[in-house]
N, C-alpha and C positions, 0 to 999 in steps of 0.2 A: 888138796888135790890140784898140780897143778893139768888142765889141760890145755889141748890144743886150741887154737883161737885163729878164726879170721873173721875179717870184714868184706861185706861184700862191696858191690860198685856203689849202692844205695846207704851203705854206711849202719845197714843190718849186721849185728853179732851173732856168731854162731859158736856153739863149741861143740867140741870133739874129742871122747875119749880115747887114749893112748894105749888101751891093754884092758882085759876083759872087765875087772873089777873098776875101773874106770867106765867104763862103758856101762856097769851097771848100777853105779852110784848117780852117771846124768843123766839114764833113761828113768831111774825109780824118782827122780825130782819132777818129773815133766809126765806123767803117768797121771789119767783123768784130765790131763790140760791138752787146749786144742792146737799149741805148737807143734808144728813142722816138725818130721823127727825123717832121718834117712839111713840106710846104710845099703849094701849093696845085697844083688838077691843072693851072691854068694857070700858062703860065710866066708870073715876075715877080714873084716871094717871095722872101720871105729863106727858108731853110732854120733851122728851128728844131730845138731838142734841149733832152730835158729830163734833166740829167743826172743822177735818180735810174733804179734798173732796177727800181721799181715803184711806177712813178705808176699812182693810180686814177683813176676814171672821168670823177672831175671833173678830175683835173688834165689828163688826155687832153682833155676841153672846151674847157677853159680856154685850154690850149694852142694847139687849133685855132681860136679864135677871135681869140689874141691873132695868129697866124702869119696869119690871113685879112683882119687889120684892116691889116696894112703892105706889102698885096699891090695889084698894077695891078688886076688884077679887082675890087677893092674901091672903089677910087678911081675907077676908070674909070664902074664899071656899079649901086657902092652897090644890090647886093642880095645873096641867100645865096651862101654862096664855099664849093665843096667844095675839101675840103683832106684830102689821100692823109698816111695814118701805117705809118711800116716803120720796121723798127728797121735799126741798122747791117750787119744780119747780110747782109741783103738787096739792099744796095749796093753796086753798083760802078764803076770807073770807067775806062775806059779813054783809049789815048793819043791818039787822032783826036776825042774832046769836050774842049769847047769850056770854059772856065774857066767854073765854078760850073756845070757841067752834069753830073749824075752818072743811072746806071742804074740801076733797080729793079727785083729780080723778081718780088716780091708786098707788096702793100700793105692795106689798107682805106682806106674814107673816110668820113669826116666832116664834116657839110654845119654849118657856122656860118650861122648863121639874122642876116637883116638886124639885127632887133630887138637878138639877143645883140649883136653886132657894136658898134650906135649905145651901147650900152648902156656897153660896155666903153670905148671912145671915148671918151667921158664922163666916165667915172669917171679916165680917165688924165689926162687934160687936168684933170682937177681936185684934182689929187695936186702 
């Protein structure tokens, strides 16, 4: 499986599924672990994970920026994208959902800002 991969500013790894069955191959690995997991509150993300168990505030950012920038809401509507963070503990998944569709029972969120977004954008396409 290959996925998607960044690093943050702090030199935290994250990955990110590419398509549904990706996305539910890396959330059922990290399911009962208290890693970082993201994806946007609208559907159409990859599910992302960052698999240190103490990324700080930037790499929680960063993350949700980069998890917001390869989302349909982004693409679609190119403005702020909030994006829900729970960690594995908080997941689950049962047998009647749908491939790459998992449950959550408490979250936060995190609003990536247009700006961050373009910015980051940018900066990848020019790496």
């Amino acid at each position: 499986m290959k996925l998607r991969e960044f690093e943050t500013s702090s030199g935290k790894k994250v990955l990110a599924g590419k398509n549904a069955e990706q996305n539910d191959e890396l959330v059922e690995q990290f399911i009962g672990k208290g890693n970082k997991i993201f994806h946007t509150a609208k559907p159409g993300s990859p599910f992302c994970v960052i698999e240190s168990l103490k990324p700080n505030k930037k790499d929680l950012q960063e993350t949700a920026i980069f998890c917001a920038s390869k989302s349909q809401d982004w693409r679609d509507n190119k403005n702020d994208v909030a994006v829900h963070v729970f960690t594995g503990k908080n997941v689950y998944k049962e047998k009647r959902m749908k491939t790459g569709m998992f449950g959550v029972r408490k979250f936060s969120t995190i609003v990536a800002k247009k700006k961050e977004i373009e910015r980051f954008s940018k900066l990848i396409k020019s790496q």
